[in-house]
N, C-alpha and C positions, 0 to 999 in steps of 0.2 A: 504493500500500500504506500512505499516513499511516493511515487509519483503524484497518487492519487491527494495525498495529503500535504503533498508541498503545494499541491493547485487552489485545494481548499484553502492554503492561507495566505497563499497571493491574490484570492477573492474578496471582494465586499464582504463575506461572509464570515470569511475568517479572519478577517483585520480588522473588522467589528466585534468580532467574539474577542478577540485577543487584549483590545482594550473595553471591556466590560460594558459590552451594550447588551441586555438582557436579554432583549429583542431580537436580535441578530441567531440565525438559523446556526445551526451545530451538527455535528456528525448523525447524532440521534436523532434529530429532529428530522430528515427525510430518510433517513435508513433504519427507525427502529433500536434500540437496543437492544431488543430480546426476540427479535424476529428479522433477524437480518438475512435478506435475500438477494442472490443474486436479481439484475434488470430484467433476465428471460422467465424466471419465473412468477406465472400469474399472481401469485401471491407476494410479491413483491413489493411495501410502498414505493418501488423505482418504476414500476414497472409502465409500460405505456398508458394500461387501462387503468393503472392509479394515480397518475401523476397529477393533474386534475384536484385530487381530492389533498393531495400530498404538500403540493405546493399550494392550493387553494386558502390552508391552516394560518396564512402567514398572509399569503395575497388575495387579494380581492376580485373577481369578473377576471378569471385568468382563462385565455381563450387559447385556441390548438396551438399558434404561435408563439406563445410565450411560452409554453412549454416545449420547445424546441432549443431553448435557450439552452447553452452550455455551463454548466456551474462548475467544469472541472475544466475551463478551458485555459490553454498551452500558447497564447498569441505568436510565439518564438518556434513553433510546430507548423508549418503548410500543411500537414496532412492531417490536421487537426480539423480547421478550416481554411480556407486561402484567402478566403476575402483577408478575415481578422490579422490573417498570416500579413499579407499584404501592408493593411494599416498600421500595424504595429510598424512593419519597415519603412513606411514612409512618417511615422510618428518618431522613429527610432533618427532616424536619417536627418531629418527639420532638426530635430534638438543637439545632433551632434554638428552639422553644419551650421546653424546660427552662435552656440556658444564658440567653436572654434573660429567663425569669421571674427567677431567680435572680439573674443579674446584675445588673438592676436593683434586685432585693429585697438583695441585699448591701449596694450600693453606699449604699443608702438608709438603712440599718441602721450602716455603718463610718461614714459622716457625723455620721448623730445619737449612738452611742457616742462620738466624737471629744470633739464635744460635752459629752456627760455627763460623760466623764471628765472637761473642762477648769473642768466647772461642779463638780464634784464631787458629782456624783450617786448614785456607787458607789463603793463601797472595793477595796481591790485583793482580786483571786480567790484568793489566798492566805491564807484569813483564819485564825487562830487558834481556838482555843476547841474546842469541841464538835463529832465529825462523823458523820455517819448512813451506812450502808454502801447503796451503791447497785446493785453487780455484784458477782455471786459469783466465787471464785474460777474457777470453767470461763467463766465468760462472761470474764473477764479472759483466760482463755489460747485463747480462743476470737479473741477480738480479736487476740490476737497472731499468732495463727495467719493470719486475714486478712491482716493489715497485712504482714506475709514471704510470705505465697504471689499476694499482688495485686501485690507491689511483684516479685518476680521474672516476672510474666504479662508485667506493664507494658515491662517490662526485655527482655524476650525477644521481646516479640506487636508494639510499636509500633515499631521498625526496618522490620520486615517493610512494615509500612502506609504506612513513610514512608520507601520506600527509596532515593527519587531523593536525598532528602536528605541535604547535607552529612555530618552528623554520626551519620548510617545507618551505613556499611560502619565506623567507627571503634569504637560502641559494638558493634557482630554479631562485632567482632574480637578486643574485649575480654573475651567473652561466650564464647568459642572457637569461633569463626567459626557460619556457617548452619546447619548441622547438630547440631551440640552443641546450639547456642540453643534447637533443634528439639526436642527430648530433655527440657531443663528447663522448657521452657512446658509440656511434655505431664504431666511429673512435677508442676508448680504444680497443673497443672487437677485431677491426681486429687487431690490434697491440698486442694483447693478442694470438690468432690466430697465427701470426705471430712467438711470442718467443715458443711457443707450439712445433709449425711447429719444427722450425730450434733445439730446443733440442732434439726433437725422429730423426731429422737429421742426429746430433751431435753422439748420441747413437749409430745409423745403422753404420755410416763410421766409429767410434770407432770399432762396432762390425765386419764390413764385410772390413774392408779397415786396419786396423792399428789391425786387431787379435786379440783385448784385451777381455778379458774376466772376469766372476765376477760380469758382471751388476745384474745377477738372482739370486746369492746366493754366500756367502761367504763373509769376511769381507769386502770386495769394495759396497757390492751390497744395495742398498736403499729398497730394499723387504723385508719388517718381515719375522724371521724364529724364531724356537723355541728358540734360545737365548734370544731371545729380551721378552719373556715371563719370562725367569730366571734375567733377570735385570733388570726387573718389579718387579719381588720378593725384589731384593735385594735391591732395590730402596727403595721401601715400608718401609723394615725392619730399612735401616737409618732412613728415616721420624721419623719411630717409635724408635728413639735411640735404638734399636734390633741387629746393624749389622754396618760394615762401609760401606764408599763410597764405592759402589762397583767400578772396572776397565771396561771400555767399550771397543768394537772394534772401528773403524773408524768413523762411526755412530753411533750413540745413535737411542735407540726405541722413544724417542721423536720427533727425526729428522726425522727420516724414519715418522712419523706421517705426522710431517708438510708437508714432501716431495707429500708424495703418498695423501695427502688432496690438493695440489695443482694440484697434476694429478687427480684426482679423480672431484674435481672441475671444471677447466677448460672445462674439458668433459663435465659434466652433465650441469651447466651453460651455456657453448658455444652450445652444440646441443637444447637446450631448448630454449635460448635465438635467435639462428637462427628460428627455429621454429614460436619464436612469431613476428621475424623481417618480416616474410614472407610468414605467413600466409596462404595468399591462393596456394600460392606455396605446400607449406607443407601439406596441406588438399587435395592435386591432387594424393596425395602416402596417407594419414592416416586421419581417422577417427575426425568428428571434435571435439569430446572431449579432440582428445589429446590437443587442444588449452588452454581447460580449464588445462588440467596437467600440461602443458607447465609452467604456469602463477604458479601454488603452486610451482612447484620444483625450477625455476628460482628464484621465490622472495626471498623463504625460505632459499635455497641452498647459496644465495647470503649474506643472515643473518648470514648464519652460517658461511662461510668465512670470513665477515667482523667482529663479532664476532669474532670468533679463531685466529684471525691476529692480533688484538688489545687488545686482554685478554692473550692469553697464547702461540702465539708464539712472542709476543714482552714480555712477562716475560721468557721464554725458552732462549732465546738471547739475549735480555739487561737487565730487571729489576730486574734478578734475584741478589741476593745479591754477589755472586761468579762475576758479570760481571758489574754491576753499576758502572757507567751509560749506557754505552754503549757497546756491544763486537764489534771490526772494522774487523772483519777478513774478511766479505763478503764486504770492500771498499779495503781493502790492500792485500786481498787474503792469508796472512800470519797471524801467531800464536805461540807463544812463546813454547819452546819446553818443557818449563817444564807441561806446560796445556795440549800440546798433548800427 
């Protein structure tokens, strides 16, 4: 049974049980203790014509699809399933190609800063004088809003993910054990939901109500375009003392990074994350593998945001040597004009 029981507790099910969520399903609880059967026999709670009732103990309106769902699944197996096979590689693949782009693009970047600063290339990010307003006030409180409902996600979501871990069951305890925890992620996400909602809001009535234009391209617009590939060169070449600081437009290609990784996020996390919220709902429209997908891109995707929040868009914005300790322009909306 290693196989079977290592899958158990890289599942919801077992990283639930393991930090004391009452609730959360256990060996016994679909297999019986005292009547344990193999799946082929009728008598079986595994078995196809019980499954239904077996799983039904726990969930609600559980329909043929949902019980197709794999509770013992192997993401890191093809022949387990292919699709899940699949996502997980290209779940696997995104998280090691974003952190490795970036890490090195940091490290190459907090060098040559060190640098400048020692030459005295820049003056401090605090400067005096004149400042030009850069965030309105909703985009300030919109900020805030992220930064309190991601850092509560973070707080409640990554225990779960990393439950064998020492320092797992101490924060889920502090937190008001598994289930409370369970309650506040839910409540983040719709507040997450929420700022999502009212920014593509925000964008429409900009777009169809106040005329403004620029969102899709051109120096206002938060969308890669081919410049942002030549200021990646040019970028590079200072790292590499080759070239100077290059001049940017309104945004920077790193910004538009973190931007379109928060859109990109929200999405992929929030439709995944509904998915596993509701289960057999979601299995009444899709196949119940996607449960297993659901569970790699949610946990993964979720890694790779709290990651790239804590590694390289909090040195993009504060640690970098140019901004140390802190840049305030997304509290005060404003920015010295000789920066912009």
């Amino acid at each position: 049974h290693e196989a079977v029981d290592a899958s158990f507790h890289d599942s919801f099910h077992g990283k639930a049980s393991s930090l004391n969520n009452a609730k959360a399903a256990v060996c016994a609880d679909c297999h019986t203790p005292h009547y344990n059967l193999p799946a082929s026999d009728p008598r079986s709670s595994i078995h196809p014509d019980n499954l239904a009732k077996t799983c039904g103990a726990c969930h609600q309106n559980v329909n043929a699809s949902f019980l197709t769902f794999d509770p013992h699944a192997n993401p890191t197996d093809p022949k387990r399933n292919f699709y899940v096979y699949l996502i997980w590689l290209g779940m696997t693949g995104l998280l090691l190609g974003v952190f490795g782009f970036f890490g090195l693009h940091d490290l190459l970047w907090l060098q040559r800063a060190l640098v400048g600063k020692l030459r005295g290339e820049f003056a401090g990010h605090h400067k005096s004088g004149p400042h030009v307003r850069r965030f309105s006030s909703m985009q300030m409180a919109t900020h805030v809003t992220i930064v309190t409902s991601f850092l509560l996600l973070a707080a409640t979501g990554l225990p779960l993910k990393f439950a064998e871990a020492p320092w797992a069951p101490g924060l889920m305890k502090l937190l008001g054990g598994a289930q409370t925890a369970g309650v506040l992620h839910r409540l983040a996400a719709i507040v997450t939901f929420g700022y999502f909602a009212w920014h593509l809001g925000a964008l429409a009535y900009a777009w169809v109500v106040d005329k403004q234009r620029g969102f899709f391209w051109g120096p206002r617009s938060m969308v890669p375009q081919p410049r942002d590939l030549l200021d990646l060169w040019a970028m590079t070449k200072y790292f590499l003392y080759l070239g100077p600081r290059p001049k940017f437009d309104r945004f920077t290609y790193w910004e538009k990074f973190d931007y379109m990784g928060v859109f990109w996020g929200v999405a992929v996390i929030g439709i995944s994350g509904l998915v596993l919220w509701m289960p057999t709902l979601a299995t009444t429209y899709l196949p119940g593998w996607v449960l297993n997908a659901a569970y790699v891109i949610h946990s993964d995707e979720a890694l790779l945001a709290t990651g790239f929040i804590f590694l390289f868009h909090f040195f993009h914005t504060h640690l970098r040597p140019e901004a140390f300790p802190m840049d305030t322009v997304v509290f005060t909306g404003r920015m010295p004009l000789e920066t912009f």
